[in-house]
N, C-alpha and C positions, 0 to 999 in steps of 0.2 A: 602277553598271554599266548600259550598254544594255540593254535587253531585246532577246530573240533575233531577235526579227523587223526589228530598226531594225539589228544589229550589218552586216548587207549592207550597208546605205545610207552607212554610218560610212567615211569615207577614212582610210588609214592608211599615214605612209610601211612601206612593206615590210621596210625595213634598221632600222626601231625595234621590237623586240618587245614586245610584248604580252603578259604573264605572265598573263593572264586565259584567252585563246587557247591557253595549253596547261595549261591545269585546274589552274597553280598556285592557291595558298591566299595570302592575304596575313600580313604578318609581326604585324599588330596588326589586329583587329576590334573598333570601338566601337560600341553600340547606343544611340541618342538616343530617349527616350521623353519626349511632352509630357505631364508630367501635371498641368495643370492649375493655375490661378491664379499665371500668368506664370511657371509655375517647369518644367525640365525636366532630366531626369537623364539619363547615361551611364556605361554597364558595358562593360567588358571581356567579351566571350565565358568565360563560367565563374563568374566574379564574385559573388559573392552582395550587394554592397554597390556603391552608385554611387562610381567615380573620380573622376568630377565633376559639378558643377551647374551649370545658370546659371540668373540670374532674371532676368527682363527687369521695369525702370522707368521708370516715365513721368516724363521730367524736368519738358516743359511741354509742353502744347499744341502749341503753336508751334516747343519745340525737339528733339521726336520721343521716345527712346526712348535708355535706356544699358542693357547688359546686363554682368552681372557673372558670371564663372567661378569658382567656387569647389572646394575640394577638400574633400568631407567628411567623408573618411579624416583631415584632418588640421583638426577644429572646425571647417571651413567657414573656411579660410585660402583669403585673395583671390590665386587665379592673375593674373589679367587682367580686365580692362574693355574694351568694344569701343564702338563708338559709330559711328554710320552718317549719314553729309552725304550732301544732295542738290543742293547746289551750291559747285561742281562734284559730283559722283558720287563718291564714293570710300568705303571702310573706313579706320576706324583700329582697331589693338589696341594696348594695352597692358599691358605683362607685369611689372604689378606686383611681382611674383615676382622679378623678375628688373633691377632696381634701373630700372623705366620702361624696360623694350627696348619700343622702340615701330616696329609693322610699319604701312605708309599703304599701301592699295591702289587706288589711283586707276579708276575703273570703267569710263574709257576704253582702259585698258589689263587691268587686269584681273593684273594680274603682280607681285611683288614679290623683293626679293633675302631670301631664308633664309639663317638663320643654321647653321652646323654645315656648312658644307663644300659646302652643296647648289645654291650659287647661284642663277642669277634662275629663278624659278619661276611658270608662267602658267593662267590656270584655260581651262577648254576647255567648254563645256556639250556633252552626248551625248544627252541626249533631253528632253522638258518636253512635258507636256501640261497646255494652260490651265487654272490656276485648279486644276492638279492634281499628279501626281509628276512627277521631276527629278531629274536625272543629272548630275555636271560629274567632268570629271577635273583632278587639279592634276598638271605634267607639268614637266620639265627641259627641257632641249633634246635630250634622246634616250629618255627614259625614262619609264615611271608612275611615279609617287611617293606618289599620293593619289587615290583616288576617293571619293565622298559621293553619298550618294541618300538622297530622302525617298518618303512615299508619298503618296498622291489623297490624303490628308487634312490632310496636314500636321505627322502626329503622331508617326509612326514613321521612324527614317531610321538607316544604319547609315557611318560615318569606316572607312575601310579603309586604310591604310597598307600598302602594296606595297614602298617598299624598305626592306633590312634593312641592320643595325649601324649604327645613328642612334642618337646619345649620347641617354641621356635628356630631355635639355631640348630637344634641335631634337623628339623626339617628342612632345613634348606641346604644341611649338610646333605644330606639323600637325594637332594636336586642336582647338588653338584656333583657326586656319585655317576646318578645316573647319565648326568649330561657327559660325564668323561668315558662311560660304556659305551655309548652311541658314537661319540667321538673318536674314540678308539678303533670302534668297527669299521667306522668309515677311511679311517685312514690307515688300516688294515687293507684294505679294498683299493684302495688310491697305491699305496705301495705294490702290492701285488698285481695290479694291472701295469705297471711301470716298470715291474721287472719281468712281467710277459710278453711285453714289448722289447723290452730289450734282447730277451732271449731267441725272440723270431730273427731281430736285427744281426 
């Protein structure tokens, strides 16, 4: 979510409401914590145990980085794999889980069709400060469906799901969504400090 001082600045058509704007609560809160040696966990608000993980590995050098989601509730059973091109720009996920449903998000667009009834679905950035925290919302064509925020460090960030009775699978399809936004960012971030270094060198 915005923070308060940017929410002015934010255009909004008037006829889409905004569930934030009137102090609703969202239907699912997930908390991302990086803890450390590629690996970072997510709770449920109450939770005592993480829902999911992902670890991030280094394929090659040269072919970047693949991140794996797992469920630790269930031995570390592979939800999806994501994997991030930069030519063209795009995400892919795949949902292992789910006999290879594979979502491509092209980074020129930035949009993809979901699955469960939600159709095409677009990411929207709300605020970013360099090299710092980050805001996007993932939206329909009238509605929130998904916000995501990290923090100045990169380590704390929280998946919010706004709308409710979403069959199980499109909800943790939005999980894995959102965890590939944050992912993204960060390694967005990780790139561009490597070639500012390079470029001083």
């Amino acid at each position: 979510m915005a923070p308060a001082w940017l929410e002015k600045f934010i255009v909004r058509d008037p006829l889409i409401p905004d569930p934030r704007l009137n102090n609703e609560q969202p239907s699912l809160e997930i908390h991302y914590t990086d803890v450390g040696d590629h690996r970072r966990i997510l709770k449920a608000v109450g939770d005592t145990e993480p829902c999911y993980a992902v670890r991030r590995k280094t394929v090659l050098e040269v072919w970047g980085d693949k991140y794996f989601v797992t469920s630790p509730r269930e031995a570390d059973k592979e939800i999806a794999w994501m994997d991030f091109h930069s030519i063209p720009p795009s995400t892919e996920i795949n949902f292992t889980s789910r006999n290879d449903h594979v979502i491509k998000i092209k980074g020129s667009q930035e949009a993809y069709e979901s699955s469960g009834g939600l159709g095409r679905l677009h990411w929207k950035p709300t605020s970013m400060v360099p090299y710092g925290e980050a805001s996007w919302e993932l939206r329909d064509e009238q509605n929130l469906v998904l916000s995501v925020t990290i923090d100045h460090r990169q380590m704390n960030g929280v998946i919010s799901i706004w709308k409710e009775k979403i069959e199980p699978k499109t909800v943790e399809e939005l999980i894995v969504v959102g965890i590939s936004q944050l992912e993204g960012y960060k390694r967005l971030l990780r790139t561009s400090k490597i070639s500012g270094v390079m470029a001083v060198a």
